[in-house]
Each structure stands twice: as C-alpha cells, then as structure tokens.
N, C-alpha and C positions, 0 to 999 in steps of 0.2 A: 214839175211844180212842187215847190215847196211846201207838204202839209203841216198844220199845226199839232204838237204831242197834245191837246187833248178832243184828237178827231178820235184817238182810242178810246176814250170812253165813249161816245155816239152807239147806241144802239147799232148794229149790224143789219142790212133789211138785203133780201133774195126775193126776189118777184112784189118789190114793197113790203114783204110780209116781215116783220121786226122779230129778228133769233131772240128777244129778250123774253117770248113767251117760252123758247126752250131752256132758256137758261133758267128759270125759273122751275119749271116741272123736272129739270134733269135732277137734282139733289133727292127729292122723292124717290124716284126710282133708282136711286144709290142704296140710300137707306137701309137694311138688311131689316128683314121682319121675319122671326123663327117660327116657323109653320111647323117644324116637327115635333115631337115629345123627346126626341134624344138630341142634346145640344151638343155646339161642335165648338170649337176652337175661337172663332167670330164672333158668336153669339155671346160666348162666356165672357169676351173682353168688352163688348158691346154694351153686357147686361151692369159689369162689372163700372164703366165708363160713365150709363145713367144711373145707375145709385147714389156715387160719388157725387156727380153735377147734383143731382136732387139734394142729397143730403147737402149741399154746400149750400145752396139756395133757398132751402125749405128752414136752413137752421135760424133765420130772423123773424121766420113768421110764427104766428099762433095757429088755431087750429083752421078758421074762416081761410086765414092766406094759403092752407096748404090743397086748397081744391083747385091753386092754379099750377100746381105740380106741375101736370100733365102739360099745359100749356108753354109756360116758361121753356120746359123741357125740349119742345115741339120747336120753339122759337130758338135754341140755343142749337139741335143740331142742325136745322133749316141750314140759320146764319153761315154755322161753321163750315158747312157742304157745300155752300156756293161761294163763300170767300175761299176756300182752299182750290175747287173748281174753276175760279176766276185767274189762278198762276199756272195754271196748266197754259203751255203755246197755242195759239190760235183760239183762243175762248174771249167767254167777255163776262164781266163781271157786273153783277144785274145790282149790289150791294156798293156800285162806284155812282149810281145815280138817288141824289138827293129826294126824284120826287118816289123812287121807291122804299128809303130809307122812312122817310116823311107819313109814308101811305102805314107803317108798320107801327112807328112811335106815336104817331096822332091815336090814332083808337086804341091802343093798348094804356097810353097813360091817360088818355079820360077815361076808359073803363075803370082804373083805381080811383080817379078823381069820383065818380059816381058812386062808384061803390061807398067809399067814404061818408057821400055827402048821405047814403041810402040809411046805412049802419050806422053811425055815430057822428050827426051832423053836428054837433057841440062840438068835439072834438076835431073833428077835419075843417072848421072855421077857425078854434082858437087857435092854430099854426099862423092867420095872420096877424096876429097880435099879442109879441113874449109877453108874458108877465111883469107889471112893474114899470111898464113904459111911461111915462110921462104924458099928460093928457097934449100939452102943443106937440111930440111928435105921432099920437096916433099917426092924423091920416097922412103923413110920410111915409110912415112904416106897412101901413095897409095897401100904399099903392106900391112899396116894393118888394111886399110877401108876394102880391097881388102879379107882379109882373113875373117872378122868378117862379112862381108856379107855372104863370104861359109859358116860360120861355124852355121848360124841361123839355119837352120834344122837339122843339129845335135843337137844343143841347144834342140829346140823343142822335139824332137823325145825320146833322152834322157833324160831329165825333167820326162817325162811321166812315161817314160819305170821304171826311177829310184824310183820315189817317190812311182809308186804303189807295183814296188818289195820289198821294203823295207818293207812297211807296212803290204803284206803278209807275207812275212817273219818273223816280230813280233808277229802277229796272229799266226802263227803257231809256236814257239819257244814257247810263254806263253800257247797255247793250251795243245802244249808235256807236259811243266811242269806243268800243274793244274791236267791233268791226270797220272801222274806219282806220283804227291805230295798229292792223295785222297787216297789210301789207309793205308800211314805211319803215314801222320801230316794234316788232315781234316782242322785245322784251316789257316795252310799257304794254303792250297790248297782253301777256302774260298776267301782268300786274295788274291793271282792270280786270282781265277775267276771273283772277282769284277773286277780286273785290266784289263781282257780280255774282259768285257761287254765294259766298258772306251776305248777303245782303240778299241774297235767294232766301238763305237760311231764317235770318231776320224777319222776312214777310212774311215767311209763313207762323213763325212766331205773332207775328201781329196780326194776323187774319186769327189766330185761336184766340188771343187775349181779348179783341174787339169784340167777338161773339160771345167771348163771356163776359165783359164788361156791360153791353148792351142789357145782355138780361138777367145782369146782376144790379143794377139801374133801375129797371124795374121790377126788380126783386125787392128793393128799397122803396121805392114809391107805392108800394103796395103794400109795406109794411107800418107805411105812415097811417095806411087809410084802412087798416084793420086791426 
C-alpha cells in the first residue's frame, strides 16, 4: 500500500499512547545544567552560546522587556533542541505540527499584547492609527492594524510549522529517490546522495535560523509593547 509523505508528520502512537509527549520532554533532558562550582569544556561553550543569544535579543528592549530574558531564552534553546532532534533517523519532530507551533505563539504574543495594553495603553492603541491619516481612511486603517495584529501568531506558528515541513519533505523525496536510483544507475544514485548530504546540511541550518527567528519575533513584539 501506497502511503502518503505526509503520514511522517502523524504523531507516532505504541499502545495508543502518542511519542509526541516524549518528543517534547526529550530536549529538557538534553539540556546540560552545571551543578558543579568548576566548569568544564560544555558548560563554557553553553554559558558562552546564552550570553550571546541574550545579548542579541535583549539589545531592542528597554529595561521592563528585559525580565523576559530568561524566557525568550528558555523558548529559543527549547525550539532549537527539538528541531535539530527532529533530523535525527527514526524521531519525530513535535515543531512539524501547527497545533503545537499554535499552543506556543498564541500565549506568548498575547502576553505582549496585555502587557502593552497594562503599561502604556495610549501607546499600544495608537499603533492602530499612523499619524496623519485622513479622517475617511480611519476605519480602513483600524480594521487592518486591527487584523495584522491577529494575524502575528498565525504568522509565527505557521513559519515554523511551514519551513520545517517542507524540508522534511525534501529529505525524504531525495532519500526515496537515491534508494530507488542505486540499484539501476549507481552514478545518479551517487549524485542525489551528494544532493541529500547538501541539503542534510541545509536543514540543519534552517532548524537554527527558525528557532531564532521565532523568538526574535517575539522579541519585537515585545518590544512594541514596552
């Protein structure tokens, strides 16, 4: 029977019970937490790696935005640990389904929206309406500040959801064909697999960028609303 390439994304279930709750606690317990007073080798590159990311992220905000330091942070090596998790053979990638993507960006960017409206409600309103507008386009402009504010977490969510199914999907289209093409013609079958190493490379490139994009995203929208 012919299955369809996206039964890989499906959830995996062993006794009904859905691996997507393991895929989800497995990156925690990746994690490295330095429990000793003398650091090693790991730690230093580790401590070295969240500075960097903080500093990169903390640099648009003022002092209010930098109490989600810790968070952003939390949500950046999350992301990154189960998207590089999810290229490893026989896993499943918990960051290829929309309503987990969905469950992360929905309360994260109302949390900014509230914040906003908490601190400086003058301000996080006048974003739907620039300066200068003309009174017959107000309420045009209000209903498309209006929508493009909803629509940021679908953005989010979607981005994610999109760019890593795609790339599994390529992986697995040239995989089918390298093994399909080694027993007839060895030398194209050579030439897709260099194509599949390349494009191995590629993903994993794009699983770091999306994790940092995600919560450089809302690194901006937080920065709107403080």
């Amino acid at each position: 029977m012919t299955m369809n390439l996206f039964t890989q994304f499906l959830s995996p279930q062993i006794l009904h019970i859905p691996l997507i709750l393991i895929a989800l606690i497995m990156p925690m317990t990746l994690i490295y937490a330095r429990t000793r007073p003398v650091t090693n080798r790991m730690a230093a590159i580790q401590t070295w790696l969240m500075m960097t990311a903080t500093k990169q992220l903390m640099a648009p905000l003022n002092k209010l935005g930098h109490t989600w330091a810790l968070m952003l942070l939390m949500i950046l090596a999350y992301l990154l640990t189960m998207n590089l998790l999810g290229l490893l053979p026989y896993t499943f990638t918990p960051t290829t389904q929309l309503s987990m993507n969905m469950g992360l960006a929905v309360p994260l960017w109302l949390a900014t929206v509230l914040m906003g409206l908490r601190n400086q409600p003058t301000s996080a309103m006048a974003h739907m309406l620039p300066i200068g507008t003309p009174v017959p386009l107000i309420p045009a402009l209000i209903m498309i500040e209006t929508i493009s504010l909803l629509i940021r977490p679908l953005a989010l969510g979607v981005r994610l959801t999109a760019n890593l199914t795609a790339g599994h999907l390529l992986l697995s289209l040239i995989s089918i064909t390298t093994l399909a093409l080694t027993p007839t013609t060895p030398s194209v079958a050579t030439i897709t697999g260099i194509l599949l190493l390349l494009l191995t490379g590629l993903e994993i490139a794009v699983a770091i960028i999306q994790a940092y994009v995600f919560t450089l995203l809302l690194s901006l929208y937080l920065q709107e609303n403080t």
